[in-house]
C-alpha positions in Angstrom: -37.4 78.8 -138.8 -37.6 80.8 -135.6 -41.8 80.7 -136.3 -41.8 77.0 -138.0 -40.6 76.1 -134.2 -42.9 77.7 -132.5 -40.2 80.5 -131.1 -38.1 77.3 -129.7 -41.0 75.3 -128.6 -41.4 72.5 -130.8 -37.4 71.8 -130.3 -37.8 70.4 -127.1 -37.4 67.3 -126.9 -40.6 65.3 -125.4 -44.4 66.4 -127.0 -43.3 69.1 -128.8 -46.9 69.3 -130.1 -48.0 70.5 -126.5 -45.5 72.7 -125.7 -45.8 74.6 -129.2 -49.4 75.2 -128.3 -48.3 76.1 -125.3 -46.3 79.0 -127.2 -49.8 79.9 -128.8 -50.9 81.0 -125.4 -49.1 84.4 -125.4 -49.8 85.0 -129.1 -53.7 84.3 -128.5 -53.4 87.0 -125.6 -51.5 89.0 -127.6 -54.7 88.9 -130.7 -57.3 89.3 -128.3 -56.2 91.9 -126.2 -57.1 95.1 -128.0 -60.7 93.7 -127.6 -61.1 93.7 -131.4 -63.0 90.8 -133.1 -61.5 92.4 -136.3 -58.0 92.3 -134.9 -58.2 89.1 -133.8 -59.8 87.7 -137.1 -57.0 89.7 -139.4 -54.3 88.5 -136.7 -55.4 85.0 -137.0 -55.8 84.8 -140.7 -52.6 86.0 -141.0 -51.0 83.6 -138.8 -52.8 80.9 -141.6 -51.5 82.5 -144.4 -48.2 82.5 -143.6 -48.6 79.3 -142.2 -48.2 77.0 -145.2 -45.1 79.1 -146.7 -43.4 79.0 -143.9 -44.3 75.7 -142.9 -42.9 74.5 -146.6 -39.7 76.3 -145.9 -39.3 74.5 -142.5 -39.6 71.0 -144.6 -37.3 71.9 -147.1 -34.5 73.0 -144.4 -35.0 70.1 -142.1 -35.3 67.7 -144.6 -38.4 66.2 -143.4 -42.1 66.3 -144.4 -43.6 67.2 -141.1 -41.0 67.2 -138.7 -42.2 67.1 -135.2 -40.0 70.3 -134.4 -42.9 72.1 -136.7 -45.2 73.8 -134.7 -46.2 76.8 -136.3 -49.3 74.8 -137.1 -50.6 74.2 -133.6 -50.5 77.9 -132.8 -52.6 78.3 -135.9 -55.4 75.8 -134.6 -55.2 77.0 -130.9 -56.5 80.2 -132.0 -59.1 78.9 -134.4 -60.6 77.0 -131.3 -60.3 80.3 -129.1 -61.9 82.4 -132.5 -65.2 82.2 -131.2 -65.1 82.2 -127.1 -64.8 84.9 -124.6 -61.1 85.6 -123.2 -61.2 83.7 -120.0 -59.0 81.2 -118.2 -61.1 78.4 -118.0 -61.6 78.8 -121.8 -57.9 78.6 -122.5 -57.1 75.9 -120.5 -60.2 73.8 -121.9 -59.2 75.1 -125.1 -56.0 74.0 -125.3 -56.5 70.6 -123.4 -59.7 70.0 -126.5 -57.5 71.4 -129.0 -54.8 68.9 -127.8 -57.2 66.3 -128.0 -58.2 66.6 -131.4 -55.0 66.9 -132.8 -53.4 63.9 -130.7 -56.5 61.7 -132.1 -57.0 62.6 -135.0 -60.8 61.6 -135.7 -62.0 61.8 -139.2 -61.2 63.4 -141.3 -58.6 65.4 -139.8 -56.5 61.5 -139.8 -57.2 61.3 -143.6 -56.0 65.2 -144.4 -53.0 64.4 -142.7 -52.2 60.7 -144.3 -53.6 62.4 -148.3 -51.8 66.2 -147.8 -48.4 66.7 -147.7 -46.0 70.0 -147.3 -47.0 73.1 -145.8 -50.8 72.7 -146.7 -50.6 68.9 -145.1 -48.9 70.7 -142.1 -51.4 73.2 -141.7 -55.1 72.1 -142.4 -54.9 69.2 -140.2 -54.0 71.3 -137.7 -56.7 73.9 -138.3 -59.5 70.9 -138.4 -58.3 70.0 -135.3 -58.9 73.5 -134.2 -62.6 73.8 -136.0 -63.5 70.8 -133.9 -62.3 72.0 -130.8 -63.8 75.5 -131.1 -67.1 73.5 -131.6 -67.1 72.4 -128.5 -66.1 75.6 -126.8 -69.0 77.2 -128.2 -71.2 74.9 -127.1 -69.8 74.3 -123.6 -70.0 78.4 -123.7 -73.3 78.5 -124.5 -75.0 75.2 -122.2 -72.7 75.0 -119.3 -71.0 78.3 -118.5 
């Protein structure tokens, strides 16, 4: 339960969402700080993969499908949108505020994963399509505007 929630995060009681990425921030500095692409890639994948069984569990002992409080899933996308960016401030920060963005919103399909998908995968993959979209636009703002 202590990872479903983020490490407390998604218990608080206003945008939980927000401050459970905000708990991804360490772990992302914590992945990308031996200045491995492997690492990082294993670290991340990891983080998905356990995702969705301990997402499940989170659902079963709360009694709810996708209970705000679960936020295992946004530290999952926040480091798919970092996957393919330099470590950098200004990347975090736009990160996580286009990360938040997508995930808030919800375009399509993301909105349609998360209406069709239930349980730990439901939790998870709308979460990392959120994540895929955002880290689109980091490489791009990357590679036109930095």
């Amino acid at each position: 339960m202590l990872l479903a929630l983020g490490f407390g995060s998604g218990l608080l009681p206003r945008s939980p969402g927000t401050f459970g990425t905000m708990a991804a921030v360490p772990v992302y500095l914590l992945f990308v700080w031996p200045d491995s692409p492997l690492f990082y890639w294993l670290a991340t994948l990891m983080v998905i993969a356990l995702g969705v069984p301990i997402c499940s569990i989170a659902t079963r002992r709360l009694g709810v499908d996708d209970d705000p409080a679960i936020v295992w899933d946004e530290i999952a996308g926040f480091l798919v949108t970092l996957a393919f960016v330099p470590l950098s401030v200004l990347n975090i920060v736009t990160g996580f505020v286009l990360f938040r963005f997508f995930d808030i919103w919800k375009p399509w399909p993301i909105r349609r994963l998360d209406r069709s998908i239930h349980g730990g995968w439901g939790i998870m993959l709308d979460d990392l399509l959120a994540g895929v979209f955002a880290a689109i636009l980091m490489v791009l703002l990357n590679r036109y505007i930095a």
